[in-house]
C-alpha positions, -999 to 999 in steps of 0.1 A, spaced: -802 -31 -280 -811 -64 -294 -790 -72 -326 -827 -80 -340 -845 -51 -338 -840 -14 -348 -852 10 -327 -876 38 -337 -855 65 -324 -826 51 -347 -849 48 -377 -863 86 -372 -827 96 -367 -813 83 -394 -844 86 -419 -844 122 -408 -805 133 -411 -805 113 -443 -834 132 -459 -823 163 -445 -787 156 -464 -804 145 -497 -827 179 -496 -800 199 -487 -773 186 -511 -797 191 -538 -805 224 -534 -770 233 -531 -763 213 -565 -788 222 -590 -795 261 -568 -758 269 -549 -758 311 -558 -799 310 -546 -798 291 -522 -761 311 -508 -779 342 -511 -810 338 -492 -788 328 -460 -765 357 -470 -736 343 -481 -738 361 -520 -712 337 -542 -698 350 -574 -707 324 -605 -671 311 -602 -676 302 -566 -709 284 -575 -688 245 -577 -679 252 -544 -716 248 -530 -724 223 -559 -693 204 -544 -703 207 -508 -739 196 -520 -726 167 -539 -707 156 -505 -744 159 -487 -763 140 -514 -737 109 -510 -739 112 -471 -775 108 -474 -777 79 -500 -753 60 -473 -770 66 -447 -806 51 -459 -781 27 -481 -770 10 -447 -800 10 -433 -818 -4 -454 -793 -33 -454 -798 -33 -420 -835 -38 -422 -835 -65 -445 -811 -84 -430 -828 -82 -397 -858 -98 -417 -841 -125 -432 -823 -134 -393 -788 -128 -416 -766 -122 -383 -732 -115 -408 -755 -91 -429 -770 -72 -399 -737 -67 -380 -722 -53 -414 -750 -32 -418 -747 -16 -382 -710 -12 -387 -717 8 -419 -743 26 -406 -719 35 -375 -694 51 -399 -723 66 -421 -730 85 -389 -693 91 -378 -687 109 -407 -715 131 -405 -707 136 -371 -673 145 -380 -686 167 -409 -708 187 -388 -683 195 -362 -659 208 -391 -688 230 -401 -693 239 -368 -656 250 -358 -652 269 -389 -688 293 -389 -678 301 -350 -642 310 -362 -652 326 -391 -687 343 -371 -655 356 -344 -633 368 -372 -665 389 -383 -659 369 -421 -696 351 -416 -725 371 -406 -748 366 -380 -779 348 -411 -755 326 -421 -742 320 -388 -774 310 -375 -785 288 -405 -755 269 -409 -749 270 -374 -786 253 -366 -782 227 -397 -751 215 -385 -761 213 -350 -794 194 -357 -769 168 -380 -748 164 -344 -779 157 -328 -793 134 -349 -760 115 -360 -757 115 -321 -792 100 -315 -788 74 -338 -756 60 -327 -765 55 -293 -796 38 -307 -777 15 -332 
């Protein structure tokens, strides 16, 4: 790809996984038993920073994520080669680590799914979200 342009596959990727994260880490922040419970996964009050934890970890995902590309955006405007290839490289590890995240989430609901300690709800739900993150994070590094 041209270091002066951003694809549109990047930008939905990225403005996508990064929405999704701030949404999601949200929710889990300022709802974490309501929003354990409707996937079935019931957590005692004490449990609750746990989630609000794990939702705090999404919301700064997802602020990085539009954080670097936004850099990335404005320095391709302004033709700032230094700024745009410190952007990508941001970006890049923005989307590593959500990659990375993703599969931890991933490895763990199949383990715990095989060890019968995560039911087939949660499974499914987790289980999609993190696969659509892999997908996306995936997307957009091959298009940055």
């Amino acid at each position: 790809m041209s270091s002066q342009t951003v694809s549109s596959l990047a930008t939905f990727s990225v403005n996508t996984l990064a929405i999704s994260l701030e949404v999601l880490g949200g929710v889990l922040v300022f709802a974490p038993q309501q929003t354990s419970a409707a996937v079935g996964l019931p957590i005692s009050s004490e449990s609750k920073i746990y989630v609000q934890m794990s939702g705090g970890r999404l919301l700064t995902l997802g602020w990085l994520l539009l954080k670097a590309q936004s850099e990335l955006v404005k320095s391709l405007a302004l033709r700032n080669e230094l700024g745009i290839d410190s952007a990508r490289r941001d970006l890049r590890r923005g989307l590593h680590l959500s990659l990375a995240w993703d599969t931890i989430d991933l490895a763990c609901l199949i383990l715990g799914f095989l060890k019968s300690e995560v039911g087939l709800k949660t499974f499914a739900v987790y289980g999609g979200g993190a696969t659509c993150g892999l997908s996306l994070a995936g997307l957009a590094l091959r298009a940055v």
